[in-house]
N, C-alpha and C positions, 0 to 999 in steps of 0.2 A: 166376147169382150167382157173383162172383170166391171160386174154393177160398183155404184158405192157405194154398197152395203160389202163387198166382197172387197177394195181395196180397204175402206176400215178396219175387216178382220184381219187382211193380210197386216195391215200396220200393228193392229191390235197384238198379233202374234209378234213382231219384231220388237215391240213392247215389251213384252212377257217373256221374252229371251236374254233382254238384256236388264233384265230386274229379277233374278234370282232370290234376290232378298229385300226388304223393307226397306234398307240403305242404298241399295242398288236402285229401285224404283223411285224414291224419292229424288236419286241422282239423277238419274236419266230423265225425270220429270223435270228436273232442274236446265238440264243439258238442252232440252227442247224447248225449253221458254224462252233462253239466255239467246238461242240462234234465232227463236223469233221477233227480239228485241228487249223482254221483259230485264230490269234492272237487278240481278241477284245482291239483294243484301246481308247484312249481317245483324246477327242481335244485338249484340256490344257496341257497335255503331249510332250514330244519329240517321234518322231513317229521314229522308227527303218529305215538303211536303206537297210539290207542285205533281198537278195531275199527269200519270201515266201509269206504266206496267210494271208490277215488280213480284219480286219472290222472295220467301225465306227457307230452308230446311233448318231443323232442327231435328240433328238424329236418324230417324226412318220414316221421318215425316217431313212432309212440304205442302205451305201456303202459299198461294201465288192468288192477284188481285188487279184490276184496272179502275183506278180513277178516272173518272172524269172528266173534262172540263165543264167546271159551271157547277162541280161536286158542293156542299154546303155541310157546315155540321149536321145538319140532318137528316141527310140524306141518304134513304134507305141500303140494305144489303142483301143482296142476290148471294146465298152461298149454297154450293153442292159441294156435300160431305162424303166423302171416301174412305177407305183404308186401304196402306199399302201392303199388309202380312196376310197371309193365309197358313193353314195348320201344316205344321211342320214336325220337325225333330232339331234340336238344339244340343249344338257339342256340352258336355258336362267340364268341368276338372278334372284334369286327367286324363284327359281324353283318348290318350293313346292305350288300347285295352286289347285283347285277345289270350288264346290258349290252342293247346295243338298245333300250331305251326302255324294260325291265322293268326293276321292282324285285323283289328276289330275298331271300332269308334265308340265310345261311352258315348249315348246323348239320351236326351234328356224328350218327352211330348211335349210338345209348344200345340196347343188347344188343343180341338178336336177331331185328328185325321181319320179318316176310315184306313186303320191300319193295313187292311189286305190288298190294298190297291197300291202300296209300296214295296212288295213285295216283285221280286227279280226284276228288277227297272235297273236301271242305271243313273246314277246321282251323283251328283254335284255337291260341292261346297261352296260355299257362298256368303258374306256377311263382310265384318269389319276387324282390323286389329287394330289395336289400340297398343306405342310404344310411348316409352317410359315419360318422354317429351311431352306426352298429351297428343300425338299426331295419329289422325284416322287415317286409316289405309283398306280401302274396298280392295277384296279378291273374291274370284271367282274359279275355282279348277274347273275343267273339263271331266267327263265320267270316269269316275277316281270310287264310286261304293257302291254297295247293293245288298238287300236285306234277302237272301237268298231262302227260300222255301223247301221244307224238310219232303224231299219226295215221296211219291204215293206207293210207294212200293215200302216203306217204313214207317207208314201210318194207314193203312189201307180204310182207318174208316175217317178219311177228312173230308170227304166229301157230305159226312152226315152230321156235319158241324165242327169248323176250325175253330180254336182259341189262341189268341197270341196270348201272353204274357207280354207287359211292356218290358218291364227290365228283364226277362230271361230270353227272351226273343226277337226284339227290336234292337240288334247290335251288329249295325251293318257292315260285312267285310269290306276290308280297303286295300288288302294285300297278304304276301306268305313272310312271315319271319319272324322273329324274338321282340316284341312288345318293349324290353327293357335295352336293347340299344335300337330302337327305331322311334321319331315323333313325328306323331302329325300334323303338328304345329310347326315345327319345322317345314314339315313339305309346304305348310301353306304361306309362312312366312317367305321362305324361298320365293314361290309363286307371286307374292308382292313385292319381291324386292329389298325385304326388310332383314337386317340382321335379326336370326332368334329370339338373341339373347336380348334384343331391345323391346320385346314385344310384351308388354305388363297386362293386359288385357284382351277380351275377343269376344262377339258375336258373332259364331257362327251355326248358320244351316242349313237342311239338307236340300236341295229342289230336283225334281227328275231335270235330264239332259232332253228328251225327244220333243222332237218341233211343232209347234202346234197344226193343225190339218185341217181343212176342207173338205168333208167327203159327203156321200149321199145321195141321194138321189135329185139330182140340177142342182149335185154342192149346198145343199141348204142345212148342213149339219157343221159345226166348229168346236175342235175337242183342243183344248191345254190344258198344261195346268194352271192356277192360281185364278183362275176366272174368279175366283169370290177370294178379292174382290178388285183387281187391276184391271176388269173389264169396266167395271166403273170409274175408276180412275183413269182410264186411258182414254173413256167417254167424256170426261170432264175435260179433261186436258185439252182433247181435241176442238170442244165448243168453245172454251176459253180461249184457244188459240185462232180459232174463225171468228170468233164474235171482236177475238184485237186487230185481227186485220181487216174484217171485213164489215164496220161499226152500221149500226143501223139506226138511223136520225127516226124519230116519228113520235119525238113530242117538240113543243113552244119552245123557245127561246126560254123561257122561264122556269122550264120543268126539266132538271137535271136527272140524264139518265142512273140507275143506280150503280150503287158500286160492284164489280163482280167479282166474285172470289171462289177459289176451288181452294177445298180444306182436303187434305189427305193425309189422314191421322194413320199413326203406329199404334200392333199391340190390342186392337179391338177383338182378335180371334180369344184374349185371355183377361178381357172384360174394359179394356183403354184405362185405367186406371195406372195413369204414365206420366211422366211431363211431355209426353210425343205423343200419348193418347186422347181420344174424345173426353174423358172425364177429367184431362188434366186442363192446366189454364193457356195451353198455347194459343186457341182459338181470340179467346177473349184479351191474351194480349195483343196480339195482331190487331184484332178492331179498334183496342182501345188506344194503338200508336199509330192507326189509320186517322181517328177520330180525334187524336192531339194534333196533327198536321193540317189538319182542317179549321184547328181552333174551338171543338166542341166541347160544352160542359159538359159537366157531370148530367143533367139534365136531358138539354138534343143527345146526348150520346143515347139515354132513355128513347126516347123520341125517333131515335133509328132505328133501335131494335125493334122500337112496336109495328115499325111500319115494315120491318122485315122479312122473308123468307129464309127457311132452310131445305134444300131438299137433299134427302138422307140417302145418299143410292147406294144400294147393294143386293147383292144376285140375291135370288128367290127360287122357290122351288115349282118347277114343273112338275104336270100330272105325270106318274109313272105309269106305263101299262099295267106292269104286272105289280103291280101293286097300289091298283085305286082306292083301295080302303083306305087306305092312308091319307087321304083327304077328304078335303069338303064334298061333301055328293053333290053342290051346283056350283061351285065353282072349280075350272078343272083348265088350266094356263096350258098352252102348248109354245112349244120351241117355235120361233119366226111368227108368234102372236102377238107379237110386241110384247115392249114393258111393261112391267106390274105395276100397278097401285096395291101395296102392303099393305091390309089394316083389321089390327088386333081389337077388341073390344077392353081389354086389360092393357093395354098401352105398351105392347111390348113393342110395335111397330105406334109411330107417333100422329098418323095420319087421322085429319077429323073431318067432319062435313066441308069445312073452307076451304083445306088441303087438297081434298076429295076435287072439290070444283074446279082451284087452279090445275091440277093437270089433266084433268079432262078437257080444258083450255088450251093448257099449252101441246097437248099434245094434237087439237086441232087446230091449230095453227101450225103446228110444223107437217101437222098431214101427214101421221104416224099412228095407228091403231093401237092401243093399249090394257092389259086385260088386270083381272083384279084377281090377289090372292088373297084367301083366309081361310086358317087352319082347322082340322076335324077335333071337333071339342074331345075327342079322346088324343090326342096328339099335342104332348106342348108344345108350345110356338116359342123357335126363337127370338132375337132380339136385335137391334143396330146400334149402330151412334146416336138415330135419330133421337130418342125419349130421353138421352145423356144431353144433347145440344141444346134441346128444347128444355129441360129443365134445369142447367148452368143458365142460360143465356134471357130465356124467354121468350125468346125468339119463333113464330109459328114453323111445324116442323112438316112433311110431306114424306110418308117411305115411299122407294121405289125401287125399282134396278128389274137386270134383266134373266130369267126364267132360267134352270138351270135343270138337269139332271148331274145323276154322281157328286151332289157337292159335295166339300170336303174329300173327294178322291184325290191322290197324286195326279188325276186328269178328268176335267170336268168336260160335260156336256153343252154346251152353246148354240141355241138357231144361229147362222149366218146376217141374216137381217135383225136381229134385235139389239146388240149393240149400238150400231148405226143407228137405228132408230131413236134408242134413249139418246144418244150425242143430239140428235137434231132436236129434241126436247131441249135435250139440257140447253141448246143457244136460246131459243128461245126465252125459257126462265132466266137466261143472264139481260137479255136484252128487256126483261123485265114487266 
């Protein structure tokens, strides 16, 4: 009988299947609030101010949050920060390109993929078009490309070190024929339903097709792609969604629980410097048309934030076997050890002594083991949203997420129980 750590992943994978792209997940993030009750609104709208659930997307991002009752200008914010992109390849201008008889896709690196792990898969398109009207239109094709690999029989020494070139070698077939009367935009417009010629605009890109798995030895292994970082978001989503239906009372009459909100920012793989990314102001408008509903000044709105949390969640790096130089000689995270606690000395991860203690809290309260990373001072250490939220907002910030092998692959590495795990955190931290 599937544990719930293993229906999690299952869901988690049905997740990651129907969010090919940042707009896609932000939808579907959307699509799953709406049927749990949450109220989708709009930005250009007056936004309600009576306590409940609601959402916004903007773009490839979505906030979604619960008031309430007994909510007061002051009163604190419980937020777990996500993002919905992971490293890709993005269609260029002109996208329809080829020679020889193939047809080919011009695109462009969206962050930082491990290029050789895209290699003969089969891919998808995926993103948004944008017609003349202003109207968005999500599409998604079925395995339609593949970045096909020069065989070994005509490079005999690849094996003693491949190089791709980005633009001479990252141009993934999509079909046989003449480049100048075939578009690919076309096929995709089709695909949405939209006349061509209507289509002014587009976001699109690439995601493998294969389903995400279970395997291992008692299935305690879970490989897809995009895990960094929809494993976090889908961990958010989930706790956010137990903690609206299933509320847990356990202060006075006088001590209003805080407010919860799951942030799932665009565009963090190429720094959030967006209006849908962490360095842009979407977050803080949210709070501050949360905290006009409530009637807060300029002031209690201060006053919230101090007494706030952030918790920054995004996958981390597992110890590698074959390659444990590459981290810290004492600390060494494994798959299904629980979530990490991040923490840089140089603030690239945002977590401090305070930080440090609430989830060593919450994660004994939810009766979830948790382990700690930090990187080998010869290895620079990446970064999150966390140090961008914390120093927009002020807000006290916590990294964390869960353990990963292959990041950045077209298919990452996942314990079975560590998602699940962070989700049970993360209720907690909302329940505050």
């Amino acid at each position: 009988m599937p544990t719930a750590a293993h229906r999690h992943a299952q869901d988690l994978g049905r997740f990651v299947m129907a969010s090919p792209s940042s707009f896609h997940a932000a939808a579907e993030g959307a699509r799953r609030l709406a049927e749990a009750g949450f109220e989708l609104l709009s930005e250009t709208e007056e936004w309600p101010s009576a306590p409940g659930a609601y959402a916004v997307v903007r773009d490839g991002a979505l906030i979604a949050w619960t008031v309430p009752d007994g909510a007061r200008p002051t009163t604190p914010f419980r937020i777990l920060g996500a993002h919905t992109d992971s490293p890709t390849f993005k269609l260029k201008p002109k996208p329809t390109t080829g020679r020889l008889g193939w047809l080919q896709a011009g695109v462009e690196v969206y962050g930082g993929p491990l290029l050789n792990s895209w290699l003969d898969r089969e891919l998808r398109l995926a993103g948004r078009l944008v017609t003349h009207d202003g109207a968005q239109h999500l599409v998604a094709t079925g395995p339609l490309a593949r970045f096909p690999q020069l065989a070994i029989h005509l490079d005999r020494a690849v094996n003693d070190g491949l190089k791709l070139g980005k633009q001479q070698h990252m141009n993934p077939v999509w079909g046989l024929g003449d480049p100048s009367t075939t578009d690919l935009l076309a096929l995709l417009a089709e695909q949405a339903g939209v006349d061509p010629a209507e289509v002014g605009g587009y976001d699109i890109v690439l995601a493998d097709t294969q389903e995400p798995a279970v395997f291992g030895a008692d299935g305690g292994f879970f490989a897809s792609g995009r895990l960094d970082n929809l494993s976090s978001v889908h961990a958010g989503l989930a706790a956010l969604l137990d903690q609206h239906a299933n509320p847990v009372v356990e202060r006075s009459a006088a001590e209003s629980k805080p407010i919860a909100v799951l942030a799932a920012f665009d565009h963090e793989e190429v720094g959030s410097a967006s209006r849908s990314g962490a360095a842009g102001p979407f977050l803080e408008d949210v709070l501050g048309r949360i905290g006009d509903g409530l009637g807060a000044s300029a002031t209690e709105r201060r006053r919230a934030f101090a007494a706030s949390w952030h918790l920054s969640a995004d996958a981390g790096h597992a110890v590698h076997p074959n390659y444990s130089e590459r981290h810290d000689p004492a600390n060494h995270p494994l798959l299904n050890g629980g979530p990490l606690l991040k923490i840089n000395a140089n603030q690239r991860y945002a977590t401090d002594g305070p930080g440090a203690a609430l989830w060593a809290r919450l994660c004994g309260e939810a009766e979830v083991p948790y382990q700690e990373f930090v990187s080998n001072n010869d290895v620079p250490c990446g970064s999150t949203i966390g140090p961008i939220t914390a120093t927009r907002l002020g807000i006290r910030t916590v990294d964390v997420g869960i353990p990963l092998l292959s990041m950045h692959s077209a298919r990452e590495l996942a314990g079975v129980q560590d998602p699940w795990r962070l989700s049970k955190a993360a209720e907690r931290f909302f329940v505050g």
